[in-house]
LORO-650642 format. One line per field, with one value per atom (N, C-alpha, C, O): residue in three letters; x, y, z; residue number from 1; atom name. Coordinates in steps of 0.05 Angstrom, whole numbers. Layout:
# LORO-650642
type = c(Ala	...)
u = c(X	...)
v = c(Y	...)
w = c(Z	...)
seq = c(NUM	...)
atom = c(CA	...)
# end
This chain:
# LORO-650642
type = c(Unk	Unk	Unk	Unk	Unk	Unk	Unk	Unk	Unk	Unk	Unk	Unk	Unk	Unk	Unk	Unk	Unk	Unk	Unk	Unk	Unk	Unk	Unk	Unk	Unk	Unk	Unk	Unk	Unk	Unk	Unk	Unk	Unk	Unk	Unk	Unk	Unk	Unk	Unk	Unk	Unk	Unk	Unk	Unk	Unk	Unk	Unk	Unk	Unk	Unk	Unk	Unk	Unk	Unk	Unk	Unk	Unk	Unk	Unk	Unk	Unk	Unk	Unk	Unk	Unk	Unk	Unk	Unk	Unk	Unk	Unk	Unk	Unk	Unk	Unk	Unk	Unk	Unk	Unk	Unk	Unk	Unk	Unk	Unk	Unk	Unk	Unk	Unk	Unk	Unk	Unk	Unk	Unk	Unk	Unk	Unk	Unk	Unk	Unk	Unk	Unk	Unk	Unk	Unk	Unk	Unk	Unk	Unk	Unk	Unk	Unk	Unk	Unk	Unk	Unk	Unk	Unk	Unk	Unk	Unk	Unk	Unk	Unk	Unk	Unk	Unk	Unk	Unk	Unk	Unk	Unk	Unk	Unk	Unk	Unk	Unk	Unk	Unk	Unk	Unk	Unk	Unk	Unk	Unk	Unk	Unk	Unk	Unk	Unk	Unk	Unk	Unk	Unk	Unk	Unk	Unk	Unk	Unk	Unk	Unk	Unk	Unk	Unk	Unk	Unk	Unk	Unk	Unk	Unk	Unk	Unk	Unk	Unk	Unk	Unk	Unk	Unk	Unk	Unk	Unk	Unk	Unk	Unk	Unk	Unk	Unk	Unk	Unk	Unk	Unk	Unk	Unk	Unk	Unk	Unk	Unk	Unk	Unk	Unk	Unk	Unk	Unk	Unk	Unk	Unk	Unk	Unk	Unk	Unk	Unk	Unk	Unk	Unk	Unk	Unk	Unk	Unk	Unk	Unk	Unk	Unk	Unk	Unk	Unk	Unk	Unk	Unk	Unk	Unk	Unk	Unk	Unk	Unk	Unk	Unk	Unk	Unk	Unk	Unk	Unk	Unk	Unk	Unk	Unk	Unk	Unk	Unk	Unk	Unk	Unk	Unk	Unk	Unk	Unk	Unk	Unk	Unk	Unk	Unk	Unk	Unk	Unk	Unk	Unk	Unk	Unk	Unk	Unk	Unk	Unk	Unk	Unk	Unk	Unk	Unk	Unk	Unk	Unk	Unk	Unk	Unk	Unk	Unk	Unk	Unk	Unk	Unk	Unk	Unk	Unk	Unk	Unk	Unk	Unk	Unk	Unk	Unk	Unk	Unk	Unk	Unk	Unk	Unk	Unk	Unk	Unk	Unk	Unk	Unk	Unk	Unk	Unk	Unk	Unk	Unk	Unk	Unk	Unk	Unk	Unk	Unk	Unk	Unk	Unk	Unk	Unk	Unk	Unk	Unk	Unk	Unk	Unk	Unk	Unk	Unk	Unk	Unk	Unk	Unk	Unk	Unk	Unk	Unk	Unk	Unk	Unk	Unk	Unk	Unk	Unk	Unk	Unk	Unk	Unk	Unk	Unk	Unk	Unk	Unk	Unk	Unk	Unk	Unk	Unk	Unk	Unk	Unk	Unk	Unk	Unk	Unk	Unk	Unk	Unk	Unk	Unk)
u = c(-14	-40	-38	-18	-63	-56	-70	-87	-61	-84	-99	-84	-119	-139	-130	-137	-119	-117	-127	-120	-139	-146	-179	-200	-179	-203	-213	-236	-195	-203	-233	-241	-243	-277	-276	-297	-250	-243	-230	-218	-229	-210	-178	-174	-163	-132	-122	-105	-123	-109	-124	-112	-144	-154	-148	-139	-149	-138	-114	-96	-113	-74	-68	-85	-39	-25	-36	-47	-29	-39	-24	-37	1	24	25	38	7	5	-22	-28	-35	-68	-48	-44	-42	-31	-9	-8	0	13	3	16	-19	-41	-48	-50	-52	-64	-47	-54	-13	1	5	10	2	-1	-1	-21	15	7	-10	-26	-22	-41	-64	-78	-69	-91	-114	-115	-139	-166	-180	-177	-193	-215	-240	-242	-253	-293	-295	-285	-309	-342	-363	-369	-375	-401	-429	-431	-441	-475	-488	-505	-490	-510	-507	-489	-535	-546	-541	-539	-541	-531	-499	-494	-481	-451	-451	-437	-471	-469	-469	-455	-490	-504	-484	-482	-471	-450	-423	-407	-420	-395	-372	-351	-379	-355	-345	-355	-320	-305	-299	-303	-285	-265	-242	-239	-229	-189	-181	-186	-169	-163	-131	-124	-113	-83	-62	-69	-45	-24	-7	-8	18	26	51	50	81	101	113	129	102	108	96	104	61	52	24	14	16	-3	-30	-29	-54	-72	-95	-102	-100	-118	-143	-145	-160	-188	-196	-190	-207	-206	-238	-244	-256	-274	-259	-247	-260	-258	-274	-292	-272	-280	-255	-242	-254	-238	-254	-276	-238	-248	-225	-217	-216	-194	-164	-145	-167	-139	-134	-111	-150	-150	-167	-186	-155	-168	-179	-164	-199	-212	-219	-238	-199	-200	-225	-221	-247	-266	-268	-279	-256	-249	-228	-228	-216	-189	-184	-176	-189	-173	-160	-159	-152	-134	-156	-176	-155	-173	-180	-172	-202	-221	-205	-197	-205	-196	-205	-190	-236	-247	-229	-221	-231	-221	-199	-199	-172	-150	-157	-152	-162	-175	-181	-162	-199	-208	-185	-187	-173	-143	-128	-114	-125	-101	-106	-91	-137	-146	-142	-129	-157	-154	-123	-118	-97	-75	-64	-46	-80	-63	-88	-81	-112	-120	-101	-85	-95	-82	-50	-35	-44	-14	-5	18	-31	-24	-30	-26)
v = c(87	75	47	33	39	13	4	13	-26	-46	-67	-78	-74	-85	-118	-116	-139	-153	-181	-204	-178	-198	-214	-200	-235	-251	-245	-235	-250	-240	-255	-279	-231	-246	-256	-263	-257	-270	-285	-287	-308	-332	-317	-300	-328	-317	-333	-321	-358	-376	-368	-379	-356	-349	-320	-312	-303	-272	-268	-279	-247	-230	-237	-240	-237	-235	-209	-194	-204	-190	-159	-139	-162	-150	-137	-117	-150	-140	-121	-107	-127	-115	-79	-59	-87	-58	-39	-15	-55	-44	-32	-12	-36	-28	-6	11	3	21	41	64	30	46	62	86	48	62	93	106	100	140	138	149	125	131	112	102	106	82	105	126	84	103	84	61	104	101	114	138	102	105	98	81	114	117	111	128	88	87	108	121	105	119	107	114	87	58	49	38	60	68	35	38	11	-12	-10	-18	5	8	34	35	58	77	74	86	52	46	31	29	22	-5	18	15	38	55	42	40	31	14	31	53	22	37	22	-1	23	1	25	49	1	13	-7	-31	11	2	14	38	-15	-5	-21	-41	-16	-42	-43	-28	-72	-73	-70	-68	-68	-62	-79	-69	-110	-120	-118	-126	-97	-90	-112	-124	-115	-132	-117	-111	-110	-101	-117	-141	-98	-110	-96	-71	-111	-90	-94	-117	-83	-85	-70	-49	-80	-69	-65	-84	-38	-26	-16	-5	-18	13	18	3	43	61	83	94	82	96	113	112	128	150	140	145	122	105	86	82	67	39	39	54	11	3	-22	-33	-35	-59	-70	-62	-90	-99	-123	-142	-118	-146	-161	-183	-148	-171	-155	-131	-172	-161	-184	-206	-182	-197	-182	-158	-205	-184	-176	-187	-153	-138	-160	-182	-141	-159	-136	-112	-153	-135	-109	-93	-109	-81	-52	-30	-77	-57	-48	-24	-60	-58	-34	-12	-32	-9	4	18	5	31	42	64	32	44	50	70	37	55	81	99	73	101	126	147	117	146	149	173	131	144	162	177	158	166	195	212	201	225	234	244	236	250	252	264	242	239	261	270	263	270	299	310)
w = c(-137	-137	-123	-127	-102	-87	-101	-117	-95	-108	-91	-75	-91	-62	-88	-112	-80	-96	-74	-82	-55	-32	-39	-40	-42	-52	-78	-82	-100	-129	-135	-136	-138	-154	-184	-196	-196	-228	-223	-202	-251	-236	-248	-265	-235	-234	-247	-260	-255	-279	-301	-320	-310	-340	-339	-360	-323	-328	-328	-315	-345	-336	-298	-280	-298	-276	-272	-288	-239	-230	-240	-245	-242	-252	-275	-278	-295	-316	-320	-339	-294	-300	-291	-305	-259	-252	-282	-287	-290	-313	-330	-336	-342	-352	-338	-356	-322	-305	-305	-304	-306	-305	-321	-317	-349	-380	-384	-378	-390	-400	-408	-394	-432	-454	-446	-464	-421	-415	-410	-398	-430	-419	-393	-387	-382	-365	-369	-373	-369	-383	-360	-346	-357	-333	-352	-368	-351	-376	-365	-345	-380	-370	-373	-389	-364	-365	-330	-317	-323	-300	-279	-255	-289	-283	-265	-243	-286	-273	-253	-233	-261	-241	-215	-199	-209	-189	-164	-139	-187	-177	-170	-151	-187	-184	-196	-185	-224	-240	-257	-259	-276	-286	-299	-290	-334	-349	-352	-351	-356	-361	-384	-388	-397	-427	-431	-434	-429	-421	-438	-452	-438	-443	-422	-402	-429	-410	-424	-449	-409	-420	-443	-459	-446	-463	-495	-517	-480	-513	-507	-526	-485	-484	-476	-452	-488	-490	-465	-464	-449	-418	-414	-413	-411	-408	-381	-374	-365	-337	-327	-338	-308	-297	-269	-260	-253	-222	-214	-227	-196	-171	-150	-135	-157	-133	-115	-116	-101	-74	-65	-42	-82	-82	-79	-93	-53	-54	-61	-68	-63	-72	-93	-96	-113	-137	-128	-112	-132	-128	-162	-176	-171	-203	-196	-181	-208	-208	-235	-236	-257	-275	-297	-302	-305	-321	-345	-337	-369	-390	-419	-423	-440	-460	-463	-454	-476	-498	-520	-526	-528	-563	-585	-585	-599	-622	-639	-651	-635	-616	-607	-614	-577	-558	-565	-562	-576	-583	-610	-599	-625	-644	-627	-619	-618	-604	-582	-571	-580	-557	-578	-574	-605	-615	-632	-641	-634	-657	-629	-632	-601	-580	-580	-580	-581	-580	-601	-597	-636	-654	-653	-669	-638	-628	-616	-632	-599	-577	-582	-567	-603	-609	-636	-641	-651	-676	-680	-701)
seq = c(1	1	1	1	2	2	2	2	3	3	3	3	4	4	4	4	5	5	5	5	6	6	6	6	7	7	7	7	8	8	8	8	9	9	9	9	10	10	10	10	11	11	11	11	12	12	12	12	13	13	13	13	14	14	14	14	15	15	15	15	16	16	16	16	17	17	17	17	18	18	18	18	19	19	19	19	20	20	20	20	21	21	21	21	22	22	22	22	23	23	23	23	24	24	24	24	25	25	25	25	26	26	26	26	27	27	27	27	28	28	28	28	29	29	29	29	30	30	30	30	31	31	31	31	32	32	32	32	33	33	33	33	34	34	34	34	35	35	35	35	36	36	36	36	37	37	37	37	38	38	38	38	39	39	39	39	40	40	40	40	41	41	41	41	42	42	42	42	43	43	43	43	44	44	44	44	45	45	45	45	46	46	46	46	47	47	47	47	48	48	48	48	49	49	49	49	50	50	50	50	51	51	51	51	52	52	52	52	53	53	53	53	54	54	54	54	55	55	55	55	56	56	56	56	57	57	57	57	58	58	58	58	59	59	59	59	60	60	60	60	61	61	61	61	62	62	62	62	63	63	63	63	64	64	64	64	65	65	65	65	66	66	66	66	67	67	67	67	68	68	68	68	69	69	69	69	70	70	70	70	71	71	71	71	72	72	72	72	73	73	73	73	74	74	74	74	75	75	75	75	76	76	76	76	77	77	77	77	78	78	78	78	79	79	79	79	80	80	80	80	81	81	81	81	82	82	82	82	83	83	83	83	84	84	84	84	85	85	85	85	86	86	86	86	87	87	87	87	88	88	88	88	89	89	89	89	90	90	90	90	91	91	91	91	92	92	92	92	93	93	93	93	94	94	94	94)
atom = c(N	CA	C	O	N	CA	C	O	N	CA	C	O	N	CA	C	O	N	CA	C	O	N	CA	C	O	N	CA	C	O	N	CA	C	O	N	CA	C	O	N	CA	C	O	N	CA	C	O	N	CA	C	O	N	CA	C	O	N	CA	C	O	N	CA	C	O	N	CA	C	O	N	CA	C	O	N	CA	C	O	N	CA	C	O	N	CA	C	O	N	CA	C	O	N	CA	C	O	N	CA	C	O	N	CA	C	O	N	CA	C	O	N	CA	C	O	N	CA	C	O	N	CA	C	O	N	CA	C	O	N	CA	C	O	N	CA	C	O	N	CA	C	O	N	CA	C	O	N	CA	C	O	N	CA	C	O	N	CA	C	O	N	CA	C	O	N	CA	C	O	N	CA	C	O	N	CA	C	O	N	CA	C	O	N	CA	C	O	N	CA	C	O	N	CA	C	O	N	CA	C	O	N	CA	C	O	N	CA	C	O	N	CA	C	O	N	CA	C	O	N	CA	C	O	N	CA	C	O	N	CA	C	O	N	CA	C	O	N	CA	C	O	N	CA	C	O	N	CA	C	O	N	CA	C	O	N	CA	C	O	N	CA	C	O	N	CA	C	O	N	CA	C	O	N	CA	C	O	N	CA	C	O	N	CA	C	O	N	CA	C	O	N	CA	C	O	N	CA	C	O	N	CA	C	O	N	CA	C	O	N	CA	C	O	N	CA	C	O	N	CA	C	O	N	CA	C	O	N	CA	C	O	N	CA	C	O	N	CA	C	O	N	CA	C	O	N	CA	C	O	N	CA	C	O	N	CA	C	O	N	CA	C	O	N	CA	C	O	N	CA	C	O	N	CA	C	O	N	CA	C	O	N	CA	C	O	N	CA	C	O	N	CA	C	O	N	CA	C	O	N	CA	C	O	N	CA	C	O	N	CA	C	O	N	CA	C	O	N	CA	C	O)
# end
């Protein structure tokens, strides 16, 4: 998977390294939602809900275009989100 990482639209000193977002992505167990909220359709956005190897929880808005990922904003997870990633792993695990 490439990553289009040229003129980030988030600031880069308050988000994950870039390193850690792709990590996330890399995740076995990372989801990706397509929402149905006609706002993101339109736009063709996506979230990714990943960790990173150190165990660090990343929530991420994209768009891809089959080869490339374009990340337009990436931070940790809410504690939320973090629940909701570990209840879908202990689905799919148990």
């Amino acid at each position: 998977m490439d990553f289009d990482w040229s003129n980030l639209p988030f600031d880069g000193q308050a988000a994950p390294a870039t390193r850690e977002v792709e990590e996330a992505f890399e995740d076995p167990h990372s989801l990706r939602l397509f929402p149905d909220a006609p706002r993101f359709a339109e736009e063709s956005r996506a979230f990714c809900l990943g960790k990173t190897l150190n165990g660090r929880g990343i929530f991420s808005v994209f768009r891809a275009d089959g080869k490339r990922v374009r990340v337009i904003c990436a931070r940790t997870m809410t504690e939320e989100e973090d629940y909701f990633y570990e209840r879908k792993l202990r689905e799919w695990t148990s």
